[in-house]
C-alpha positions, 0 to 999 in steps of 0.5 A, a space after each residue: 100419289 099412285 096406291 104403289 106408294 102407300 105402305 101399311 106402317 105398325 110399330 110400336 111406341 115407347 115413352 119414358 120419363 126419367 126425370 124429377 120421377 119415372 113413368 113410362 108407357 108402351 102403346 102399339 102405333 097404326 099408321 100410313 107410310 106414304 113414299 114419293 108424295 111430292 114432286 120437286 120440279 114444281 114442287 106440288 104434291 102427287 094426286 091421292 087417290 085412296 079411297 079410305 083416307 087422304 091428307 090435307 097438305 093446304 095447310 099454313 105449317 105446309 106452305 109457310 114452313 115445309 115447302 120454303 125448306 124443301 127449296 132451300 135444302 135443295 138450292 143450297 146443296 144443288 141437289 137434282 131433282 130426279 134424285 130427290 123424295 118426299 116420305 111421309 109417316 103420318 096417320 091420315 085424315 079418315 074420310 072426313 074426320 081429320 086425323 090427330 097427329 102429336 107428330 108426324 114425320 117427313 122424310 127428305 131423301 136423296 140416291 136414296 138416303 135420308 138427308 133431312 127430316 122435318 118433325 111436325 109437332 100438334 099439340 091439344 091446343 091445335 098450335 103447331 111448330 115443325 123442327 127442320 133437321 139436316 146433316 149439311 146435305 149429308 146422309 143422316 146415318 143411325 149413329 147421329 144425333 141432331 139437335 134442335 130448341 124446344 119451341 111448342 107446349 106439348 104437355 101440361 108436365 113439362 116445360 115448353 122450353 128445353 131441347 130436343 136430340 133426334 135420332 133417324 134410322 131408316 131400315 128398320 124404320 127408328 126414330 129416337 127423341 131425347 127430351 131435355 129441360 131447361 137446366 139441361 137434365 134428361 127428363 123424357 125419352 121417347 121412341 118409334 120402331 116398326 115396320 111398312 110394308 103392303 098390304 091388298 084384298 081382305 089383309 089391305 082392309 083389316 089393317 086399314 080398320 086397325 088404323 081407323 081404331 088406332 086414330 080414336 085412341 090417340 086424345 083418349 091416352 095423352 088424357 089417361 096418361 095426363 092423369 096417371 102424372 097428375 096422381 103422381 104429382 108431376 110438376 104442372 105447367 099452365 099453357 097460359 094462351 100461348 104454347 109458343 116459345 118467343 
């Protein structure tokens, strides 16, 4: 992976619960936007060559899950792979702290659209499911909406079954996430908006030490947060040993 790759995101992050009772949050987001990280001809990853961070794509969610996809979108829409790009936004590893990451997202693009989306999901308990989404090979325009089963607990207030609509916009970069519960209410809606771009010398530094500080505050605020629903007597689900759905 060339350092030209590597780009500089700050958005913001909006969360806001709207059903049995309302909560919300607004919380700055610091964080990598890592484009053309994988080549598809043999489909490995590019070299990483920062200094600061790195990721660890050796992982099962990686080789089980995400490289079989990218296979099958590609060999099932034909697509050429001097055409195809792997984006990635995701807060990475610091040295040899390992990032936490609720969700990351991989972008897959084509001539330059966005034709499929991988949403990786971490939750506190370290399990993991990632939500593949696609238009049919299709450019995945503002305006549409996919859907995908709720599969992984990710929060102690909310069920882990339900379902999910995503959103993609790409300039500017804007991601919407609608969350339902089982009875098919509108409980939870989330958003990310922001903005990359490079950065170097000093101004590359500073943004780099804002995402280090960005990191550590990650598990601190889902527990804030945790407690804030508690005091409000949000509804609690035990995770039970398993936060996948059967």
């Amino acid at each position: 992976m060339n350092k030209s790759n590597l780009y500089i995101f700050l958005g913001k992050v909006f969360h806001k619960r709207v059903f049995p009772k309302n909560h919300e949050f607004l919380y700055s987001y610091k964080s990598l936007y890592s484009k053309n990280i994988l080549s598809f001809s043999n489909y490995s990853f590019y070299k990483q060559k920062d200094v600061f961070f790195n990721y660890d794509f050796n992982t099962k969610q990686v080789n089980e899950g995400i490289i079989p996809w990218l296979k099958k979108i590609k060999t099932d829409f034909s697509l050429n792979d001097e055409f195809l790009e792997l984006n990635l936004l995701k807060t990475p590893n610091i040295f040899l702290k390992k990032a936490f990451n609720p969700v990351c997202f991989w972008f897959v693009n084509y001539k330059d659209k966005t034709i499929g989306v991988i949403a990786e999901v971490t939750n506190t308990f370290k399990e993991q499911h990632s939500y593949y989404l696609s238009n049919q090979g299709n450019p995945i325009t503002k305006d549409l909406w996919l859907e995908d089963d709720k599969k992984l607990y990710v929060s102690p207030f909310a069920d882990k079954i339900g379902r999910y609509k995503f959103n993609f916009n790409q300039d500017p970069l804007a991601i919407k996430i609608n969350e339902y519960d089982p009875q098919e209410n509108l409980e939870i809606i989330t958003s990310l908006y922001g903005e990359y771009s490079q950065a170097s010398g000093f101004m590359k530094f500073l943004m780099y030490m804002s995402i280090i500080y960005n990191s550590t505050k990650v598990i601190p605020r889902i527990h804030i947060q945790a407690l804030y629903l508690w005091i409000k007597k949000f509804k609690f689900y035990s995770h039970n040993g398993n936060g996948h759905v059967k």
